[in-house]
C-alpha positions in Angstrom: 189.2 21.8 98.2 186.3 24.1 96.8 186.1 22.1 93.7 185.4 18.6 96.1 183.0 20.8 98.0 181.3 21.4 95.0 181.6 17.8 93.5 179.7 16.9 96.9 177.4 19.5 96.0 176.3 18.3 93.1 176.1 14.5 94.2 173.7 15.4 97.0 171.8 17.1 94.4 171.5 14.4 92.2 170.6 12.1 95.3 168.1 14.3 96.0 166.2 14.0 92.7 166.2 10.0 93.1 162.8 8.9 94.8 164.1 6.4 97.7 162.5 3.1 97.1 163.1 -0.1 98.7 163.9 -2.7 95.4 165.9 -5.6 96.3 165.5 -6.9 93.2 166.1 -4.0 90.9 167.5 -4.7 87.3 166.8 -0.9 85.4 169.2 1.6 86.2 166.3 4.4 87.8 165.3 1.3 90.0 168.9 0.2 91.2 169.2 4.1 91.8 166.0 4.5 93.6 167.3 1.3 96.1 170.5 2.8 96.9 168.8 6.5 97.7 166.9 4.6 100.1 170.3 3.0 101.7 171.5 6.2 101.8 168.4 7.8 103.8 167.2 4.4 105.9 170.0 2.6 106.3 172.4 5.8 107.4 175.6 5.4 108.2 176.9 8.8 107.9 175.7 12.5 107.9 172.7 13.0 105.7 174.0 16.4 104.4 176.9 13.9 102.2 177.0 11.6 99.2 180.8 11.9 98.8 182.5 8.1 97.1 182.6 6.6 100.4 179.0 7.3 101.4 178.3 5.8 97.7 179.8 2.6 97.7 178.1 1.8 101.0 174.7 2.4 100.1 175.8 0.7 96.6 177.2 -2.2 98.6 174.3 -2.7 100.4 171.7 -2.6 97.4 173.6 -5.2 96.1 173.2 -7.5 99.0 169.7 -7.2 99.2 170.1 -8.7 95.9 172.6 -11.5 97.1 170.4 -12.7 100.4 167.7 -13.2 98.6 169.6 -16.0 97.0 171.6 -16.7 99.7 168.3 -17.8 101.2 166.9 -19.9 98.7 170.4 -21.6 97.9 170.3 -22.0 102.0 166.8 -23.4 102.2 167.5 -25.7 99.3 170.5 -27.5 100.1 168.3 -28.2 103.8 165.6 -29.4 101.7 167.4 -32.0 99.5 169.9 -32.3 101.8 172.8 -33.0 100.1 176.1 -34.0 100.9 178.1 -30.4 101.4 181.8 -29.7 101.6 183.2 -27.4 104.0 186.6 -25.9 103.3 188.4 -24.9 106.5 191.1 -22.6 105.9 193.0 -20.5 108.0 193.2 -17.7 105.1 190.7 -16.7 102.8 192.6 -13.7 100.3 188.9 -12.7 99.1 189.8 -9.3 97.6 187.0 -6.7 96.6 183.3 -7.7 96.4 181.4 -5.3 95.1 183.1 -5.7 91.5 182.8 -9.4 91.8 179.3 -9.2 93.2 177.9 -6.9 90.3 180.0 -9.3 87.6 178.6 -12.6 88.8 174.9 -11.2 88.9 175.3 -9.8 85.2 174.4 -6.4 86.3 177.8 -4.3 86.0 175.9 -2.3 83.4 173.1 -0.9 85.3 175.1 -0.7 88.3 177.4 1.6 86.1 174.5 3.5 84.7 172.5 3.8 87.8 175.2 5.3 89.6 175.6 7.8 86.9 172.2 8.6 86.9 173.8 9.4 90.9 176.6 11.3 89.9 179.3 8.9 90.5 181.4 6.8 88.5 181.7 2.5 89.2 185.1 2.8 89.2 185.6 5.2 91.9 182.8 3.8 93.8 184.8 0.7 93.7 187.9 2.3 94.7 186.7 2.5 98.1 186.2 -1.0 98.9 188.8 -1.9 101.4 190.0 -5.4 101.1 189.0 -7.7 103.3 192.0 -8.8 105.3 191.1 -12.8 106.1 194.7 -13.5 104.3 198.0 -12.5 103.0 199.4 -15.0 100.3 198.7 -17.9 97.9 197.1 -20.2 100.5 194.0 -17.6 101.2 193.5 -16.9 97.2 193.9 -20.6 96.7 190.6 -21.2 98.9 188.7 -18.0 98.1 189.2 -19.4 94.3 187.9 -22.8 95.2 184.7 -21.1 96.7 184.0 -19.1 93.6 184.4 -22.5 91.1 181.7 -24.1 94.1 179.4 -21.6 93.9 179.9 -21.0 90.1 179.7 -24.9 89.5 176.2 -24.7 91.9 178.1 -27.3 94.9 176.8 -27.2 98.0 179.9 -26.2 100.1 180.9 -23.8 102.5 184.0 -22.2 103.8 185.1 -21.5 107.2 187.6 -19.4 108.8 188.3 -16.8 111.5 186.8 -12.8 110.9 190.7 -10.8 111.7 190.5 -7.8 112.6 194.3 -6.7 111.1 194.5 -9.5 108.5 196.9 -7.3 106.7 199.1 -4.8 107.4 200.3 -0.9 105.9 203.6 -0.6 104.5 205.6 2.3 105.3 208.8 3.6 103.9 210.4 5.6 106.2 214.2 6.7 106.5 214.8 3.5 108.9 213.7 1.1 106.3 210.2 -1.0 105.8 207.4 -0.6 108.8 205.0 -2.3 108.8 201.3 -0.9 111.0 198.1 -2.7 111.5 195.5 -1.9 108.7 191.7 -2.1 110.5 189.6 -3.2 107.9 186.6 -3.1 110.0 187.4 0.6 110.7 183.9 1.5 109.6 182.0 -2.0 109.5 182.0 -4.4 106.6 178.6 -4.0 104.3 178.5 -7.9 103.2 178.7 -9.7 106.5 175.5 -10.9 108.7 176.3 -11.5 112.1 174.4 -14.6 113.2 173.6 -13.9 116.8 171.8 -16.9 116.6 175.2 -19.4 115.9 177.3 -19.5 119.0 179.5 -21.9 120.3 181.3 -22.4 123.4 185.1 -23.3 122.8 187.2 -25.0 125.3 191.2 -24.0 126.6 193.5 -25.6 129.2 191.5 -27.1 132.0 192.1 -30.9 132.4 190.6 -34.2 131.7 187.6 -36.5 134.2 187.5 -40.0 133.9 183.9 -41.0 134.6 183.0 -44.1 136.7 182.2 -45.9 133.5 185.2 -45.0 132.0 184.4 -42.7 129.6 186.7 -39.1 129.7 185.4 -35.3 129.5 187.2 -32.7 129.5 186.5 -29.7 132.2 187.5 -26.5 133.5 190.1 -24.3 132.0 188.7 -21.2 129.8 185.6 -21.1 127.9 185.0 -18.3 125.1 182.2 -18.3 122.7 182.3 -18.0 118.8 180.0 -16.0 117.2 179.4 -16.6 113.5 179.7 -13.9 110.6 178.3 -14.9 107.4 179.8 -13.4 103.8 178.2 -14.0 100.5 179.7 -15.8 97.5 177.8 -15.7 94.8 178.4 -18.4 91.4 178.9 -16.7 88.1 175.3 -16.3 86.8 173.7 -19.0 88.8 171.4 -18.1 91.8 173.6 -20.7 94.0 175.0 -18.0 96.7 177.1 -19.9 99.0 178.6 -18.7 103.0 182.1 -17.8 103.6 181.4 -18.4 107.6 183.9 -16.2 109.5 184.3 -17.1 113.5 184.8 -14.1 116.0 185.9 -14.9 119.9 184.2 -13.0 122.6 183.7 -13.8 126.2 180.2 -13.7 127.9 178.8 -11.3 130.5 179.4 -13.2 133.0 183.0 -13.6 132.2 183.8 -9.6 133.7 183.8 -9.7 137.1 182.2 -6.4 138.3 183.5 -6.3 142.3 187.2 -6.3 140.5 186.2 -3.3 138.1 184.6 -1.4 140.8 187.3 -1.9 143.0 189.4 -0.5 140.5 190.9 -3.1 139.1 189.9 -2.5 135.7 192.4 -5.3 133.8 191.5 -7.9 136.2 187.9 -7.5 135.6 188.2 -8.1 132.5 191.2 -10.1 131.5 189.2 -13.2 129.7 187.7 -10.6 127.8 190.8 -9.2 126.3 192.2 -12.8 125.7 188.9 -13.2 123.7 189.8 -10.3 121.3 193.6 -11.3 121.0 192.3 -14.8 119.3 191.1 -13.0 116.1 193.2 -10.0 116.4 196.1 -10.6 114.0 196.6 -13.7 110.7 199.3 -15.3 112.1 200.6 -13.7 115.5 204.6 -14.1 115.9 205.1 -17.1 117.7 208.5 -17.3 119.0 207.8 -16.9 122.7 205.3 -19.5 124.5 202.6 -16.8 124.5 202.6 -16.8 120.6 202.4 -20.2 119.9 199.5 -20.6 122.5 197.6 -17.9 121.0 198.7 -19.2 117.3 197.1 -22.8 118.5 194.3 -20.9 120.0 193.4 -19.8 116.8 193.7 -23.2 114.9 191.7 -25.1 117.1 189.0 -22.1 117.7 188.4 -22.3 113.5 188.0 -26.4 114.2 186.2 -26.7 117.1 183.3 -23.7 116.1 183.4 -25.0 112.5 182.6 -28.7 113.1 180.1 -27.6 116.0 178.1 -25.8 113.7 178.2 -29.0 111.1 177.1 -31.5 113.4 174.6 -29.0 114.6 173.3 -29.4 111.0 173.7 -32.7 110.4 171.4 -33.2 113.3 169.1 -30.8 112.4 168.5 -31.3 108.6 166.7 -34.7 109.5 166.2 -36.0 112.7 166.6 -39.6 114.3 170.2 -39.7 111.9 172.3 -42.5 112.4 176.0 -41.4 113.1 177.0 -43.8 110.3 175.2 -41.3 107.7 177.8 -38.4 108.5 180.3 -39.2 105.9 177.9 -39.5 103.5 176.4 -35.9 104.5 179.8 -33.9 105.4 182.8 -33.5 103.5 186.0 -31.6 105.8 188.9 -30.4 103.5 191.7 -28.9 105.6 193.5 -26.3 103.5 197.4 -26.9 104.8 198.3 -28.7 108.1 196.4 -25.3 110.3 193.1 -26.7 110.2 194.8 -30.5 111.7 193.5 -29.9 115.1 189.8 -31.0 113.2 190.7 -34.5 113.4 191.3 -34.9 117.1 188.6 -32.3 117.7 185.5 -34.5 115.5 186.8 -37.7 117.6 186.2 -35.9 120.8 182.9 -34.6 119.7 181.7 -37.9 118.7 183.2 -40.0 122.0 182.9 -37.9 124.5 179.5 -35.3 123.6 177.8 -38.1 121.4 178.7 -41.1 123.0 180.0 -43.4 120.5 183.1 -45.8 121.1 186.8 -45.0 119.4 186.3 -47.4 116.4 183.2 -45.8 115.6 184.6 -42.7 115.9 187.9 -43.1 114.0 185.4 -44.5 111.1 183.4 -41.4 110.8 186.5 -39.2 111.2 188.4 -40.9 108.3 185.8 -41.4 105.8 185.0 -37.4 106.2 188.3 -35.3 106.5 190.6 -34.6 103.9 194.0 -32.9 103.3 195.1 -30.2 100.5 199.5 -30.2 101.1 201.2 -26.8 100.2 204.9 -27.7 101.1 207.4 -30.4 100.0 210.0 -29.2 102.4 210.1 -31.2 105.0 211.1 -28.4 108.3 208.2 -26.3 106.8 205.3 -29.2 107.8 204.3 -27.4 110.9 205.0 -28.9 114.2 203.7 -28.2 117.7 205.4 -28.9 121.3 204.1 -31.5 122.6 204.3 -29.6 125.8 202.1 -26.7 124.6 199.4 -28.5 123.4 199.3 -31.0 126.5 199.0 -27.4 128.6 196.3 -26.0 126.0 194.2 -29.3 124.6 194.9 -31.9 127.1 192.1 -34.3 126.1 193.3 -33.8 122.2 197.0 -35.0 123.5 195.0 -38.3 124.6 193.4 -38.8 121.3 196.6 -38.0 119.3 198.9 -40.2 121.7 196.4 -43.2 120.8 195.9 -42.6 117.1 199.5 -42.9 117.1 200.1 -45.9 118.9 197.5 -47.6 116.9 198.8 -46.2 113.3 202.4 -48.0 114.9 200.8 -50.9 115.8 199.0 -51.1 112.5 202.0 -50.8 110.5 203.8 -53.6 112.8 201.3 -55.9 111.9 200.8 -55.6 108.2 204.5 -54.3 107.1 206.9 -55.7 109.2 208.9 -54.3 106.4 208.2 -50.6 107.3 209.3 -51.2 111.2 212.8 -48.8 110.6 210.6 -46.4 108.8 207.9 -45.8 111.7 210.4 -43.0 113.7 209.3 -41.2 110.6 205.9 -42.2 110.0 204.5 -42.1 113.3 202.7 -38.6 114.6 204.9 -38.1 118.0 208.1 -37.0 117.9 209.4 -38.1 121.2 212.8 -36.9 120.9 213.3 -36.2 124.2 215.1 -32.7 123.6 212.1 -31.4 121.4 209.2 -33.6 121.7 206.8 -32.3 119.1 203.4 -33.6 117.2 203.9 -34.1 113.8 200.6 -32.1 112.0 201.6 -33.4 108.4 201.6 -36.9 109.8 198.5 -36.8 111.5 196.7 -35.4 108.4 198.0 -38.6 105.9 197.2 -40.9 108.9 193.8 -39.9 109.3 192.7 -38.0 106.4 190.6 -40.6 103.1 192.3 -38.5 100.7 195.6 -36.5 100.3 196.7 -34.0 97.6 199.0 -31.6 96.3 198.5 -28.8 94.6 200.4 -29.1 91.3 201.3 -32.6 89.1 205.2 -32.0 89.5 204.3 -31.2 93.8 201.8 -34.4 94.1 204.3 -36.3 92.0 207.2 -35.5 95.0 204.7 -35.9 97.5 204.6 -39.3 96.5 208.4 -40.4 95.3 209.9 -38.2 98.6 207.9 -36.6 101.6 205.2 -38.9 101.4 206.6 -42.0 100.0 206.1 -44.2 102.8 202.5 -43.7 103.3 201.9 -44.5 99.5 203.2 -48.1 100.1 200.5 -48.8 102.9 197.8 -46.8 100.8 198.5 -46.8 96.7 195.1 -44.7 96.2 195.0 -41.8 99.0 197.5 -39.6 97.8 196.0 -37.5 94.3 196.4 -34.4 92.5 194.3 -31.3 92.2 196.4 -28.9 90.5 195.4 -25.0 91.9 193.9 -22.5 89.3 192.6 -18.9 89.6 188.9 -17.7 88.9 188.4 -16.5 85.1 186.3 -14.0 86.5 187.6 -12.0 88.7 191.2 -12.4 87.3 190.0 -12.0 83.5 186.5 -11.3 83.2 185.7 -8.6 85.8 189.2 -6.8 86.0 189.9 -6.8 81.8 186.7 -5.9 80.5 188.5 -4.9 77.0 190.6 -7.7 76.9 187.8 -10.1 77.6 185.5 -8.6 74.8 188.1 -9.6 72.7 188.6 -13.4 73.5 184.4 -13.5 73.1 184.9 -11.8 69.6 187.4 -14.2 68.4 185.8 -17.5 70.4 182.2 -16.3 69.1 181.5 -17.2 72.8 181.4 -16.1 75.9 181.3 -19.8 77.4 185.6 -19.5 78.1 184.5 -17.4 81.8 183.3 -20.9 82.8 185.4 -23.2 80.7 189.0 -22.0 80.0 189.8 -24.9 78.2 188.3 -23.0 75.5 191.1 -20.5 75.4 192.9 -22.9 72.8 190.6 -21.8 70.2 192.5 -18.2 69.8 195.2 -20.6 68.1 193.4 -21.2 65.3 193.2 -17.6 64.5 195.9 -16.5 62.2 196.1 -12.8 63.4 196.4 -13.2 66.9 198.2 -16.7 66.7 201.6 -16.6 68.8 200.9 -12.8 69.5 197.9 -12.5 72.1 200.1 -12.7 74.6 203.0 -10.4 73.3 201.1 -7.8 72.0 199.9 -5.0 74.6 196.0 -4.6 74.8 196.1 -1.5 72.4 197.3 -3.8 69.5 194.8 -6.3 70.1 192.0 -3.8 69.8 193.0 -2.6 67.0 193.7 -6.1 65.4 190.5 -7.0 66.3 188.2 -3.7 66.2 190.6 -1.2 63.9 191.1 2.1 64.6 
């Protein structure tokens, strides 16, 4: 205890002899010092008296993003200003892991970070240490997407990913005398130092309520709840490249008016606020346990408050990037790609926009919406595709079951027509299950019937997608179902975490160019001393095979 009262000591002291200076842009180590003194004094987050590790990596965290919005806004400004066609990744998980490390790495300025924060009295590695991880996803799926957003930004595409800001992504194991427990880990304890909240971004999203047929026919759907997403930007910056793209996380809240002050002053404190507290439940927990009917409304809630928020905000965009835009230009502007069957609800969600809030008839519609969504599949198990009661999402998205029920019945009729041949296969092929003991909507389905573009995520996977699960839909379209086989990012995974290591493979390549091209790695093959031992040997042996003693 004394000696950490005295380490703290002797930080604070050290602070104290840094002139606070506002520098952004800092590259020297006494400027990157001088910018995070002035975090610590003007952008205070804790006691004045400490500059323990925590209080550290804060103000270190947030030097770093004065460094990464001032790209953010120029890549932001730029993709308005050519206005390219941009991807957005929907994704129900992003596994993002530490920044700051990844930050520092990709701006080529681990090394003066490291010295700066010396020159500070700490060490990078601690200060790094007390990054909690972000908890926006638990397995392969989230780590597959946060991947694909580093290779975007890194290969300077104009994309974007969205998904929902949880509050207990993850969870704390405990090993206790009665086994595993598992408790809610609150990564947003404190705050998180790389998200902006836009206050600016918010959009209403629909529940329940019901469907109104207008006099001329046309449908809208009313009533029910309404709750509002508010929009929390991350920055992902490319591996030496100013292109700094947006993670966009969505977070549920309910407006003023929404808490009913007679009730709360009459003492009826739950009432008063109860569409409140459903707000905060949407984006509590990464997948809530959805056995009873309450789970798998709130589970549904969530997929279809990522979908509906997300392609708001696009078609907001779209509209405003150049105005008088012809609806027959989105496809060639926005690019959807639904990460697993969660994000599905999209497809019905774009129709509805573009019928019922933008006016356009169903085959104009059903154009846009399938030359713009695509589908990544995760599972070739068949009673793992995900499936929803028909009954639950009639009481939840009423207007949605419309537009599935007649995508299906013209996918059937479709098929009728041109493959007479495929008529014993459309109990299969066709999005409703109608079995009348467990009516369900097939997610999978609607994805390959709607989507331009279908793919696994491995050659053997897409190869079984097409001979088995999907084998059908290949005989009506030859070309939509492809391969895009998953990899990791070289940098955080290599480049950033094995420093050591990856001094090595740049000794022995002569280049440095494998972080953004691992097909390079085959070179180490041609090198008789580490041939058919790189990846035997510990690290020890390779340093000393390639550096000596």
């Amino acid at each position: 205890m004394a000696d950490a009262k005295a380490n703290g000591k002797n930080e604070a002291a050290k602070l104290a002899k840094i002139p606070a200076a506002a520098n952004p842009l800092a590259n020297e180590p006494s400027a990157i010092a001088s910018n995070i003194s002035y975090h610590v004094q003007y952008s205070p987050h804790f006691s004045p008296t400490k500059f323990e590790p925590e209080q550290a990596f804060f103000a270190t965290a947030e030097s770093v993003r004065d460094r990464l919005i001032q790209q953010w806004n120029e890549t932001y400004h730029h993709f308005n200003k050519v206005d390219l066609k941009q991807t957005y990744y929907l994704s129900m998980e992003f596994l993002q892991g530490r920044t700051l490390t990844n930050a520092i790495g990709s701006l080529d300025i681990q090394n003066a970070y490291a010295d700066a924060l010396n020159n500070l009295g700490h060490v990078l590695e601690e200060i790094a240490e007390q990054e909690k991880d972000a908890a926006l996803g638990n397995g392969g799926l989230g780590r597959l997407a946060s991947c694909f957003l580093d290779s975007m930004a890194t290969l300077n595409l104009p994309a974007w990913g969205y998904g929902l800001r949880y509050r207990y992504g993850l969870f704390k194991q405990k090993i206790t005398k009665q086994g595993q427990e598992e408790v809610a880990e609150d990564w947003l304890e404190k705050f998180s130092p790389w998200e902006v909240v836009r206050h600016d971004v918010v959009f209403p999203v629909r529940f329940f309520g019901s469907v109104m047929v207008n006099p001329n026919g046309t449908r809208k759907w009313v009533g029910g709840e309404v709750v509002q997403a508010v929009a929390y930007d991350i920055p992902i910056p490319g591996y030496k490249t100013k292109n700094t793209i947006s993670l966009r996380l969505w977070d549920a809240k309910a407006s003023a008016e929404d808490f009913n002050l007679f009730q709360f002053n009459d003492g009826q404190y739950e009432s008063a606020a109860q569409l409140h507290s459903r707000a905060q439940q949407i984006c509590a927990v990464l997948y809530p346990g959805d056995s009873t009917e309450e789970g798998k409304l709130l589970r549904l809630k969530q997929q279809f408050f990522l979908c509906s928020a997300s392609l708001q905000d696009m078609i907001l965009r779209f509209k405003e990037r150049k105005s008088g835009r012809q609806w027959s230009e989105f496809p060639s502007k926005v690019a959807v790609q639904l990460n697993d069957t969660h994000p599905t609800l999209a497809i019905p969600e774009l129709m509805r926009l573009l019928m019922d809030e933008e006016g356009l008839g169903w085959d104009e519609a059903w154009d846009i919406t399938t030359r713009t969504v695509a589908y990544t599949n995760h599972t070739v198990l068949p009673e793992a595709l995900e499936k929803w009661s028909q009954a639950v999402m009639w009481k939840l998205l009423p207007r949605h079951m419309e537009i599935i029920e007649e995508i299906d019945k013209r996918f059937i009729a479709m098929v009728r027509s041109t493959r007479s041949d495929l008529e014993s296969k459309i109990p299969s092929m066709c999005i409703l299950d109608n079995n009348p003991k467990k009516p369900v909507v097939r997610m999978a389905n609607l994805c390959v019937v709607s989507a331009h573009t279908v793919n696994g995520v491995a050659q053997l996977h897409s190869d079984i997608l097409k001979a088995d699960l999907f084998a059908d839909y290949v005989s009506l379209w030859p070309n939509k179902l492809q391969n895009k086989t998953n990899g990791i990012t070289p940098r955080r995974w290599l480049r950033f975490c094995n420093p050591e290591l990856s001094k090595i493979i740049t000794k022995w390549l002569k280049t440095d160019q494998w972080v953004t091209n691992l097909d390079l790695l085959v070179g180490l093959r041609q090198n008789s001393k580490l041939n058919g031992n790189l990846l035997r040997w510990p690290v020890r042996n390779i340093w000393q095979t390639t550096y000596g003693e």
